[in-house]
C-alpha positions in Angstrom: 136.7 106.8 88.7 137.4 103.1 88.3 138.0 101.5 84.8 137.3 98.0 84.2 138.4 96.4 80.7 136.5 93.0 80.5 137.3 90.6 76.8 135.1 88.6 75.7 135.9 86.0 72.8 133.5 85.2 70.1 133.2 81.9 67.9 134.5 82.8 64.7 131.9 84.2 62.0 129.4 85.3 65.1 131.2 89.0 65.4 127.9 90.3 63.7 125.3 88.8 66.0 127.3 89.1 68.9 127.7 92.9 68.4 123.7 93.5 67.9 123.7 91.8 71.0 125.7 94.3 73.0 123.8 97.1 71.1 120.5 96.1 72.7 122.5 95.6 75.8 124.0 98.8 76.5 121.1 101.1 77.4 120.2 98.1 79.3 123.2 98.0 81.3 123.3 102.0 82.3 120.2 101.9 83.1 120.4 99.0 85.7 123.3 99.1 87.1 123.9 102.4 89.5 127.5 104.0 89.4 128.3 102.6 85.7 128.8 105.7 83.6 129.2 104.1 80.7 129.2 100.8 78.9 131.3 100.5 75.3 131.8 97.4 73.5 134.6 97.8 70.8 136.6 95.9 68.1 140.1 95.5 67.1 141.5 97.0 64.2 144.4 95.5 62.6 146.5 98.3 62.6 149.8 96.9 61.6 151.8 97.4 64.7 154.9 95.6 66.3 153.1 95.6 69.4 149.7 94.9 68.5 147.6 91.3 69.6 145.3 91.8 66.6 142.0 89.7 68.3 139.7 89.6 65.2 137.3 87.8 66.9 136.8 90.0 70.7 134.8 92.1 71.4 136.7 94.5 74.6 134.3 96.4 76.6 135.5 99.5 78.6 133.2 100.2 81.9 133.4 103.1 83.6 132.3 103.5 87.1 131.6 106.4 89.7 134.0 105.3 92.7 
């Protein structure tokens, strides 16, 4: 299984937008691209944390892919 972790920063006040966005786009991605298993955009919670880069406005998306 290979993992890829790919950011993607977005202009402040466009997290909404850009999220629809990657909702239309994920079925589109699994469907086109053989080997990805999946396709998950996510957001960063401010969680407090000593260790944490909170990134309010990224979007990280996790691939997964057959190998």
């Amino acid at each position: 299984m290979i993992y890829v972790l790919a950011r993607a920063r977005v202009r402040p006040g466009c997290m909404k937008p850009a999220l629809d966005c990657y909702r239309q786009l994920v079925p589109l991605v699994l469907a086109a691209e053989p080997g990805c298993l999946a396709y998950e955009p996510t957001g960063d919670l401010d969680r407090g944390l000593g260790n944490q880069e909170y990134a309010p406005d990224e979007i990280l998306v996790v691939e997964q892919w057959r190998s």
